[in-house]
TIFIBA-672860 format. One line per field, with one value per residue: residue number from 1; residue in one letter; y, x, z of N, C-alpha, C in turn. Coordinates in Angstrom, 2 decimals, padded with zeros to 5 digits. Last residue first. Layout:
N
i NUM, ...
aa A, ...
nnorth Y, ...
neast X, ...
nup Z, ...
canorth Y, ...
caeast X, ...
caup Z, ...
cnorth Y, ...
ceast X, ...
cup Z, ...
***
This chain:
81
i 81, 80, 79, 78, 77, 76, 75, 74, 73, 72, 71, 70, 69, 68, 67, 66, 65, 64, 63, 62, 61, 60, 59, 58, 57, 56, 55, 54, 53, 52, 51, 50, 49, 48, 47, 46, 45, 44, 43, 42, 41, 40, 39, 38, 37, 36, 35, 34, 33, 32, 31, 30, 29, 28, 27, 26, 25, 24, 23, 22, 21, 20, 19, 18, 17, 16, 15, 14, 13, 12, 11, 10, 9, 8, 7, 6, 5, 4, 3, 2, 1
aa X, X, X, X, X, X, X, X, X, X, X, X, X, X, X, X, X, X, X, X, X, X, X, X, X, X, X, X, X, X, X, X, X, X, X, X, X, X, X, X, X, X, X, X, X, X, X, X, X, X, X, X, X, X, X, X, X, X, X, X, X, X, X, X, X, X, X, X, X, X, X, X, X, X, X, X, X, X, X, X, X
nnorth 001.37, 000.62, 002.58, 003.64, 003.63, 004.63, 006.58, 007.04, 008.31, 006.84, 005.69, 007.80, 008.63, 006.06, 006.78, 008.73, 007.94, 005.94, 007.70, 009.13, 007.69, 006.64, 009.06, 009.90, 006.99, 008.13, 010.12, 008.98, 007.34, 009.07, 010.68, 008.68, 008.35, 010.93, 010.89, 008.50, 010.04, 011.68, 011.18, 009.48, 011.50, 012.18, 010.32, 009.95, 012.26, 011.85, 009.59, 011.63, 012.67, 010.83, 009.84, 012.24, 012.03, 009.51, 010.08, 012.20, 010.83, 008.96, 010.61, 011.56, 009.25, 008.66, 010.95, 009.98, 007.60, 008.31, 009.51, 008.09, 006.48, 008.56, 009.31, 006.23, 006.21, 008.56, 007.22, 005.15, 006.07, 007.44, 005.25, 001.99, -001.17
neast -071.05, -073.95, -076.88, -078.72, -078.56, -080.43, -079.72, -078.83, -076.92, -075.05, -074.76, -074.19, -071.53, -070.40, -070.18, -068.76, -066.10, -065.76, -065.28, -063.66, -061.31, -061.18, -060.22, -057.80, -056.58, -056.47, -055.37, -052.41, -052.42, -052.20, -049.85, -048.02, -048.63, -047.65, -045.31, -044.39, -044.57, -043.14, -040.95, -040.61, -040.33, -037.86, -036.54, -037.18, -036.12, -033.32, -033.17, -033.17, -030.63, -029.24, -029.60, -028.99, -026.55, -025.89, -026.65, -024.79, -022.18, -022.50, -022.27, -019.75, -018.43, -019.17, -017.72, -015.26, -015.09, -015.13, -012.37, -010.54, -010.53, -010.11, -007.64, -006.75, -006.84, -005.44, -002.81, -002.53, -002.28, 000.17, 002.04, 000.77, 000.85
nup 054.82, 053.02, 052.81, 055.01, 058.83, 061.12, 063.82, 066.19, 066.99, 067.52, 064.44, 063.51, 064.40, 064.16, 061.08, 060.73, 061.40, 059.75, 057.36, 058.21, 058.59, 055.73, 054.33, 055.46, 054.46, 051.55, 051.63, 052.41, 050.31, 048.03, 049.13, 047.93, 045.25, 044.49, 045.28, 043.23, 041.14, 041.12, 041.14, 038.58, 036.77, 037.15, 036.52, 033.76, 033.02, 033.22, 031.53, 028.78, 029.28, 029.06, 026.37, 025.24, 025.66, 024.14, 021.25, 021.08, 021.13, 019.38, 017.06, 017.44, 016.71, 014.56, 013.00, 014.10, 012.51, 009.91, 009.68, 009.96, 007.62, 005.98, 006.68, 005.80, 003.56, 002.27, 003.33, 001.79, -000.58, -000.28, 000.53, -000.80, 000.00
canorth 002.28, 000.17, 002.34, 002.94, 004.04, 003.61, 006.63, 005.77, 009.18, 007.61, 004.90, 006.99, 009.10, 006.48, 004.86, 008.23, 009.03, 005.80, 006.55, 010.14, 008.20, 005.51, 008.21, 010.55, 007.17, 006.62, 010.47, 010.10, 006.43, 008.50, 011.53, 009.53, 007.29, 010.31, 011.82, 008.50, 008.78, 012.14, 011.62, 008.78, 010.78, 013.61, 010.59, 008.97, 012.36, 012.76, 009.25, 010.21, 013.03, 011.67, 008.95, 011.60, 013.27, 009.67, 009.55, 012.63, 011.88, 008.62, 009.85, 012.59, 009.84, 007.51, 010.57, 011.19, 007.40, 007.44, 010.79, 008.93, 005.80, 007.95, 009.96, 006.78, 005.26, 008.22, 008.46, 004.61, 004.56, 008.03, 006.31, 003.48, 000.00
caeast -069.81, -073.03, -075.96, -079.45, -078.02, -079.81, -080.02, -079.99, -077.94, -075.18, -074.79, -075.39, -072.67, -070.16, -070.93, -070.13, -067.30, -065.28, -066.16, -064.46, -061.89, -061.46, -061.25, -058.76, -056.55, -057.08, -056.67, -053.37, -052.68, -053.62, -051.32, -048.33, -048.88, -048.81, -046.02, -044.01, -045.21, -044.19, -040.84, -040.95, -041.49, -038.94, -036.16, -037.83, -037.45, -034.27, -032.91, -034.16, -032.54, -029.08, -029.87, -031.04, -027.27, -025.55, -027.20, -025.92, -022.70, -022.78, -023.87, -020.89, -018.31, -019.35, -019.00, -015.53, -014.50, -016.09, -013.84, -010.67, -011.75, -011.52, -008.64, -006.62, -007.39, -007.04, -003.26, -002.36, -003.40, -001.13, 001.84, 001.40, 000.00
caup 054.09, 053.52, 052.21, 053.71, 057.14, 060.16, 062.47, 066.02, 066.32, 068.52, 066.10, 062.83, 064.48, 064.98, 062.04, 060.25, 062.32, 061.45, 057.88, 057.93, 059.52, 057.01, 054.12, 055.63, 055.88, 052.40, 051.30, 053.18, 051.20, 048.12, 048.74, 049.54, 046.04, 043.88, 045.40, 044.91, 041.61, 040.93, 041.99, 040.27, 037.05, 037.85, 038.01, 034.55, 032.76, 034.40, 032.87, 029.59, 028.92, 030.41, 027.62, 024.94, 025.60, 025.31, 022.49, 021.26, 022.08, 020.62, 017.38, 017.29, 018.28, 015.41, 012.88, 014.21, 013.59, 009.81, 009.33, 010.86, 008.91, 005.95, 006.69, 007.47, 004.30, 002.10, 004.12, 003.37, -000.40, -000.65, 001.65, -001.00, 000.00
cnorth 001.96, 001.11, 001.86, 002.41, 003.25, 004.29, 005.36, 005.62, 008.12, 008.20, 005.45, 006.34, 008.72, 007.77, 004.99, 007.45, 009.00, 006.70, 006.25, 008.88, 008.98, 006.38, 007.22, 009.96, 008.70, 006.21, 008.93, 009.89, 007.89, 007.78, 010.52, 009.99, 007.59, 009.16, 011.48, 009.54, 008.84, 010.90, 011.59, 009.55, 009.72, 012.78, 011.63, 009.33, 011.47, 013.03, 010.28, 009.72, 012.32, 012.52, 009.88, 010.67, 012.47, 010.64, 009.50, 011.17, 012.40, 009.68, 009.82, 011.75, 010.90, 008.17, 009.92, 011.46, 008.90, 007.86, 009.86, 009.76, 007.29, 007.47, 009.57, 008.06, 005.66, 007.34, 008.58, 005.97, 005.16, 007.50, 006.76, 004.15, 001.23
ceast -068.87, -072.09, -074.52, -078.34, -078.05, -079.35, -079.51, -080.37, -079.66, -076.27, -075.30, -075.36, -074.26, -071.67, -071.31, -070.67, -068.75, -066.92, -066.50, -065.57, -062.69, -061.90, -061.88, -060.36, -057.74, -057.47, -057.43, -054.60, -053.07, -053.21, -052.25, -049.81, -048.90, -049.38, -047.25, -044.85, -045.40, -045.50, -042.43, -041.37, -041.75, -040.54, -037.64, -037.31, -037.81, -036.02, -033.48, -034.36, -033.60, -030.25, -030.04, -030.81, -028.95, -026.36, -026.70, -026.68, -023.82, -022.34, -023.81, -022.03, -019.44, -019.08, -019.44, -016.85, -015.24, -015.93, -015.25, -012.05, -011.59, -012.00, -009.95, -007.64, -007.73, -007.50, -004.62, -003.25, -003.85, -002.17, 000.66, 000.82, 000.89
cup 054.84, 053.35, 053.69, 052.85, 055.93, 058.74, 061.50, 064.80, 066.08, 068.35, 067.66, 064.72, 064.15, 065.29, 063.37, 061.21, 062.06, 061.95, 059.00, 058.17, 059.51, 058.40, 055.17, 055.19, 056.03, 053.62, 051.69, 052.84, 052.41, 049.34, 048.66, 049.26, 047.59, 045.03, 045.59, 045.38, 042.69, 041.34, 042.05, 040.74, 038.15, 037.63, 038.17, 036.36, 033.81, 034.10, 033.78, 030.70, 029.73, 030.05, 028.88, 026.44, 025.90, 026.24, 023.58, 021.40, 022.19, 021.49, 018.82, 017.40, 018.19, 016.92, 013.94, 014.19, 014.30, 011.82, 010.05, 011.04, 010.17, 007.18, 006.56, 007.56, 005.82, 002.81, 003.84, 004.09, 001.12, -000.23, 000.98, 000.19, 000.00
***
């Protein structure tokens, strides 16, 4: 192979090589994208899932008092709760 051969060869894969680092910086980029999408969507979960076991627990004692007042009130109640 001629020094000429040798140097078109080397610029080529250097160019191909250069290309191949520019993709995987921008995925790389999309991944560290991605990864805080799915960190700010736990968070939101986790959020999500506090809030209904509160509203679960404000639920059971709103019941509580019901039964409690039906009970004290002599009032039957037409629906199970």
């Amino acid at each position: 192979m001629s020094e000429d051969e040798f140097n078109k060869l080397f610029k080529y894969v250097e160019k191909r090589f250069n290309e191949m680092d520019k993709k995987i910086d921008t995925v790389q980029d999309e991944l560290t994208d991605i990864r805080g999408a799915i960190g700010e969507l736990s968070a939101q979960v986790r959020d999500y899932h506090n809030e209904m076991k509160f509203m679960s627990h404000q639920i059971d004692k709103l019941r509580d008092a019901i039964l409690q007042i039906a009970k004290a009130t002599g009032v039957k109640l037409t629906v199970e709760i």
